[in-house]
N, C-alpha and C positions, 0 to 999 in steps of 0.2 A: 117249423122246419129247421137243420139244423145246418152245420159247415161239417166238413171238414177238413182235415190238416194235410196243404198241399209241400208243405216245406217245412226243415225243424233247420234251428239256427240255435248254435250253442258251442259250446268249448269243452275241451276235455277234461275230464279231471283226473285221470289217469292214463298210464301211457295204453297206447292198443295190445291185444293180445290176441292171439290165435286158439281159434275152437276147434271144436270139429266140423266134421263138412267143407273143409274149406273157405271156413268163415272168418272175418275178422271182426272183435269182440269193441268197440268204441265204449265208455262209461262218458254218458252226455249230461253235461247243466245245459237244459234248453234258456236261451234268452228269447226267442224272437218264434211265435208259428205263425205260417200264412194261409190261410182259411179261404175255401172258395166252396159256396151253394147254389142255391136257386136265389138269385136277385141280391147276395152280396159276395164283397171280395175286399179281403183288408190283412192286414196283420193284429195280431195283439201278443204284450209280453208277458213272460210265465218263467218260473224260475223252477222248474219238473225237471227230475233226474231221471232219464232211463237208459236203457242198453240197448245200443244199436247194433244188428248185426247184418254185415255187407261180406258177400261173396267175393273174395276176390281182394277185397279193399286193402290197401295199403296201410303199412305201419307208419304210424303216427304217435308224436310224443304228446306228452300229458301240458296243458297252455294251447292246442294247437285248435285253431274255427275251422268248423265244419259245418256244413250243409249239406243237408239232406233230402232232395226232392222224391214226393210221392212216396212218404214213410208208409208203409204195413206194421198194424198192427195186430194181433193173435188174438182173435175173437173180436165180435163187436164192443168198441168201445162205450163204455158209458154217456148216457146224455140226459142232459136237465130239461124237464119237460116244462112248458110254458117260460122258459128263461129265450134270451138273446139268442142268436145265432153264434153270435161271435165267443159268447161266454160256453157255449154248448161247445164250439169246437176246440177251447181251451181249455173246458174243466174235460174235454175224451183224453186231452194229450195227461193230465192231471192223472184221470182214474185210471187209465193204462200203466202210468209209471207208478202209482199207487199199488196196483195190483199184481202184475206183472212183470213192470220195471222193464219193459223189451218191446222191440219195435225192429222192420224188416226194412232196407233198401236197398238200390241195387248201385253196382260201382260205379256204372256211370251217370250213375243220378248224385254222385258227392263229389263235393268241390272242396277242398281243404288249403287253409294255411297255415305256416307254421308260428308259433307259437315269438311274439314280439317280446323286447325287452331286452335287458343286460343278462339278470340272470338267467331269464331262458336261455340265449347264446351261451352264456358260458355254461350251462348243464349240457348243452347238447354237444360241447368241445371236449366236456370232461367225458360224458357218457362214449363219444363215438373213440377217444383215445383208450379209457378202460376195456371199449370193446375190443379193439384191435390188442391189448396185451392179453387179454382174454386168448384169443386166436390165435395169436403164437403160440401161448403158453400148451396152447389144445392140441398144435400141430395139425388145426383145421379139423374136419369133420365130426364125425358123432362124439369125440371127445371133447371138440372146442363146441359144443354144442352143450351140451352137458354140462360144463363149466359156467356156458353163461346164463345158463336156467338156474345153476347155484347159487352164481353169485353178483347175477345182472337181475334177477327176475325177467327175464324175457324165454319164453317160449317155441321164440319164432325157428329156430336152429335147433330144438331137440327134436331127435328122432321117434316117429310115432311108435315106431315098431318099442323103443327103452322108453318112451310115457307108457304104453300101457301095459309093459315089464312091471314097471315100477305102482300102477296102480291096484295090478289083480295081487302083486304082493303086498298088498297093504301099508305100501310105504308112498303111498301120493303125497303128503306133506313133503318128506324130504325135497321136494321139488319146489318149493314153495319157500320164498325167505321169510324168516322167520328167527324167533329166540336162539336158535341155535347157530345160525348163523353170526349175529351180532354178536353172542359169548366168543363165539371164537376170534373175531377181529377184535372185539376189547380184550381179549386174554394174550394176543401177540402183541396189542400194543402197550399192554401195561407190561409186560416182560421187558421189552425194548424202552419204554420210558421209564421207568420206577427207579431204574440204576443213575438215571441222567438229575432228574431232577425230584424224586421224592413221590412218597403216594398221594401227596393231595396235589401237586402240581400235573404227576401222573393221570388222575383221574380228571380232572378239568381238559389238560390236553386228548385225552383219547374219548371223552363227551363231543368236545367240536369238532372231531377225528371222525367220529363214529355218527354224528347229526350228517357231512358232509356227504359219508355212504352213502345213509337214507337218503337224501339231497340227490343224491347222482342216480339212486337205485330207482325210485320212484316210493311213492306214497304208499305202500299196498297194505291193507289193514292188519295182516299180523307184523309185517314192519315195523309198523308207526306204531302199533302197540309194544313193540319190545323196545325202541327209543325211546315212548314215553316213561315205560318202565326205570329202562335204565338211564335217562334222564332225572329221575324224581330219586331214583335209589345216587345218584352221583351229587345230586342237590344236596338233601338228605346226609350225606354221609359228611361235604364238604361244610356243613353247617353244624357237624357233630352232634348228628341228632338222627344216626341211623336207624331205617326199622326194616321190620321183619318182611318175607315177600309178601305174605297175607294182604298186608297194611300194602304195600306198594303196589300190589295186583289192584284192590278197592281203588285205590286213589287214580290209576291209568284207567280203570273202566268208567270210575264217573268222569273223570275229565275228559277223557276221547269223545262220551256221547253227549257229554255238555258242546262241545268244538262242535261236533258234526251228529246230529239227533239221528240221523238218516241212516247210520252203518248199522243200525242195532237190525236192519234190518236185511244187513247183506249175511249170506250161510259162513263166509272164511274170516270174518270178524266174530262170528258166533264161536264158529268150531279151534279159533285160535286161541279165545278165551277162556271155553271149555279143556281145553287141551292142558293150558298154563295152570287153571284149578285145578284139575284133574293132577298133576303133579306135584302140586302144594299139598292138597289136602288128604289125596290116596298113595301118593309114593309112599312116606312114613308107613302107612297100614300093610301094605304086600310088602316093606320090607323087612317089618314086624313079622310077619307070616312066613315069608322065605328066607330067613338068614339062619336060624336053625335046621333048614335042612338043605343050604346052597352053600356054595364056597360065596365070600361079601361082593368080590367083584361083579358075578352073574347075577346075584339077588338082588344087588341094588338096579343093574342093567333092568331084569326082566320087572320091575317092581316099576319104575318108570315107564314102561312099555306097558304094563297093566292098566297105570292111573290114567296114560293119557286114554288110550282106547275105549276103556270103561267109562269115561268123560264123554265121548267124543261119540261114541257108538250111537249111542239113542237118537241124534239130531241124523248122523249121517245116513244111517238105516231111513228114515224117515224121508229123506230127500231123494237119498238115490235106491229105495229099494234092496238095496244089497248091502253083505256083511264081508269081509276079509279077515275072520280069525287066523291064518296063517300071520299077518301082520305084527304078529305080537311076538315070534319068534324070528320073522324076518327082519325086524326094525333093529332086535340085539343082535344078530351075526350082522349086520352093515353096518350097524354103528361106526368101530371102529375105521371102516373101509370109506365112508362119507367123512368122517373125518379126516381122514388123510388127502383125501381130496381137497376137499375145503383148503385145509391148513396149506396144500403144494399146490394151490390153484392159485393163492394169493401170495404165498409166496414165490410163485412161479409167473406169475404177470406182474408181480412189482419186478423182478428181472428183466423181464422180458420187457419192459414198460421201459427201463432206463438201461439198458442195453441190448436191442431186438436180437442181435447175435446168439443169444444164450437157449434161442429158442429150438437152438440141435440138441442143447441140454437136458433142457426140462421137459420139452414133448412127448420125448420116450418116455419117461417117468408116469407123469400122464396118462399116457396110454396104456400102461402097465397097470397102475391105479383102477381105470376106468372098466379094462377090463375086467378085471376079476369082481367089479361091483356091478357091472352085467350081467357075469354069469350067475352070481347072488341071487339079484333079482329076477331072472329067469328062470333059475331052477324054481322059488318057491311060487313064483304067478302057475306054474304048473299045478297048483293049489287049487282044488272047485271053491267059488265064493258060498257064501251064507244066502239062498238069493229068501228075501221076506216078502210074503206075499198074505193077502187073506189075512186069517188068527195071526197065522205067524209074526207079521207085521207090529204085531201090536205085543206079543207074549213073551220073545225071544226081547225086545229092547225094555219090558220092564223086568224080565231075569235079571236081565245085566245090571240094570239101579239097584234088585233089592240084595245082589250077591256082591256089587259093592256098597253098600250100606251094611252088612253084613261084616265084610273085612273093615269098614270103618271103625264099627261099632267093637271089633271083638279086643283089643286092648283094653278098652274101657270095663266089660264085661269080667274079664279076665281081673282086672285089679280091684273091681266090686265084689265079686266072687269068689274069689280065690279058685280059678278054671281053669290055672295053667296047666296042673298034669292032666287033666281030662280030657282036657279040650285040645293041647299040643306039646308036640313032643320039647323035651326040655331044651336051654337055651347051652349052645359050644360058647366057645371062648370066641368066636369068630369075628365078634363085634365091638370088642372092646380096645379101648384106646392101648397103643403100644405108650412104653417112656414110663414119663413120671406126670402121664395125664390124671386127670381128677380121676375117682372111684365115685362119684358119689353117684347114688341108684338116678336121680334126674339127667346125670352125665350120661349115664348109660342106657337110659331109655327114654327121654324125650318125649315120646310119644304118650305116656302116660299121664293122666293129669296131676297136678304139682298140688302140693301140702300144702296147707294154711301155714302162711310164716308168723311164729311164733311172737309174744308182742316182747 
């Protein structure tokens, strides 16, 4: 006979976040279940991660105990036949978060507290003060809303109606912090430091600048990836011993899953990984492909919008059934319009952050901003998705590998062959260095494999 699991005891490891349904999303370390059967009743500890999801449930930071009475979970859980009671209802809570990783309770079955310590307090002083320059800066609603999904990672304040804008147009990342975010805060602070104190005192200062974000922003796995990144590239650099992103992408992927084994197995640590290769290794190749027939600023745009999706497509087709090719031409016309947001969001709550006044300033701005990346994103979700179903499921996401293996492959092809007139049209001037840059063919194309150096 077995138990089952009348209580989960654990802490969070990430802050809460808002689903759909009306849900609130917990990421649980179980330490403690409490098991009740036929003729026993006890506790035992277990160190199982899963995701609980509570109707209703309150926002909660990441350090903060929770309990959960009379968890549900989604299908019958596993059990050990001829084992303990006790071990049986330990190893369900195990093979649920094995399998699964999710578990149901209801709000008034959780009891929560907050997160003890120095530096919890002080994150939660820093995070509640960045929030409110946030909300200035926003002028409050769907803009100050917006902002802080930018650049808080919090969801709770966006408007459903611009999430799901923003995801039938194929731009759900934007939403999500990430590499792009972090370039841009080291790119304002190495502007504003470099003149003060040099680039290598520059880049030490804006690494514990830029650790501190992550620190306030939370943990979230394409975060921590692009801090490790640019952690190791700051190391690296400062040790005069820089290397290429290839080298720095390997080194942040083994180290992250050495740190924490368990992510390899979340989808937004997969598809942020995917995304990051996906630009290393296929941007060069669609830019190789479009800069002969684009002006360079749109080939390299669209070229980067290529690699990541072509990356990315296979896992997410696979998860959620559906495709957003519109994505790939709505990610370059916002680019620049998320950027500008970004750059006047922070710089617009460091304002507002140390003089609240300023916020008749910069809110209209803001809202000008916001606006027209609205309507962006609105016009192209008018876009019908890719939906994969049946064959399709499986034939449309190995197109997409072999026609980017394809544009991998064809420089290579090309400089084996000699396939450049046949195969595409000739190269303009459009990509070559201005001044008194090198000429030499490796300068110029990169992308090419490189000569044996001569002895």
């Amino acid at each position: 006979m077995g138990s089952d699991p009348t209580a989960l005891r654990g802490r969070l490891t990430a802050d809460s976040t808002r689903a759909k349904g009306g849900f609130t999303l917990y990421s649980l370390e179980v330490e403690e279940v409490s098991l009740a059967g036929p003729g026993i009743t006890g506790r035992a500890s277990t160190r199982a991660r899963i995701r609980l999801l509570v109707r209703g449930g309150p926002a909660l930071e990441a350090g903060s105990f929770i309990e959960a009475s009379s968890p549900r979970f989604p299908g019958p859980p596993a059990r050990e036949e001829g084992g303990a009671a006790a071990g049986a209802g330990v190893s369900s809570v195990s093979g649920a978060a094995g399998r699964a990783s999710l578990a149901f309770a209801n709000a008034q079955g959780l009891t929560a507290r907050p997160p003890t310590g120095l530096l919890a307090r002080l994150r939660s002083i820093l995070r509640a003060g960045f929030h409110a320059a946030l909300d200035r800066a926003g002028g409050g609603g769907a803009t100050a809303g917006l902002l802080v999904a930018l650049l808080e990672g919090s969801r709770d304040e966006l408007d459903a109606a611009e999430g799901e804008a923003f995801k039938r147009a194929g731009c759900a990342a934007v939403l999500s912090l990430s590499g792009q975010h972090l370039s841009i805060l080291a790119a304002a602070l190495s502007l504003v430091l470099k003149p003060l104190g040099g680039p290598r005192k520059a880049t030490a200062a804006s690494l514990a600048i830029v650790f501190a974000f992550v620190f306030v922003a939370g943990w979230q796995p394409a975060l921590l990836r692009s801090l490790v990144m640019y952690a190791l590239a700051a190391l690296a650099l400062l040790s005069d011993r820089p290397q290429d992103t290839r080298t720095i992408l390997g080194l942040s992927f083994a180290l992250q899953l050495f740190l924490d084994p368990a992510a390899a197995r979340e989808l937004s640590f997969c598809l942020s990984y995917l995304a990051l290769a996906g630009l290393v290794l296929l941007s060069p190749r669609f830019e190789f492909l479009l800069l002969p027939v684009l002006p360079v600023a749109l080939a390299k745009a669209l070229a980067a919008s290529c690699a990541a999706w072509a990356a990315t497509m296979p896992l997410a087709a696979a998860s959620f059934g559906a495709a957003y090719p519109v994505g790939l031409v709505a990610t370059v016309v916002s680019a620049p319009l998320v950027a500008a947001f970004l750059w006047w969001g922070l710089a617009g709550s460091l304002a507002c952050g140390l003089v609240p006044a300023a916020s008749g300033l910069v809110a209209p701005v803001s809202g000008l901003i916001h606006g027209a990346l609205f309507k962006t994103m609105d016009f192209f979700a008018a876009a019908p998705p890719l939906v994969l179903s049946g064959t399709a499921a499986s034939l449309v996401p190995a197109g997409v590998v072999l026609a980017a293996a394809f544009v991998y492959a064809l420089p290579y092809a090309e400089h084996a062959y000699g396939l450049a007139t046949r195969l595409r049209r000739p190269h303009r001037a459009q990509g070559l260095p201005r001044g008194r840059g090198p000429r030499h063919v490796q300068a110029l194309r990169p992308e090419l494999p490189r000569e044996p150096d001569c002895p």
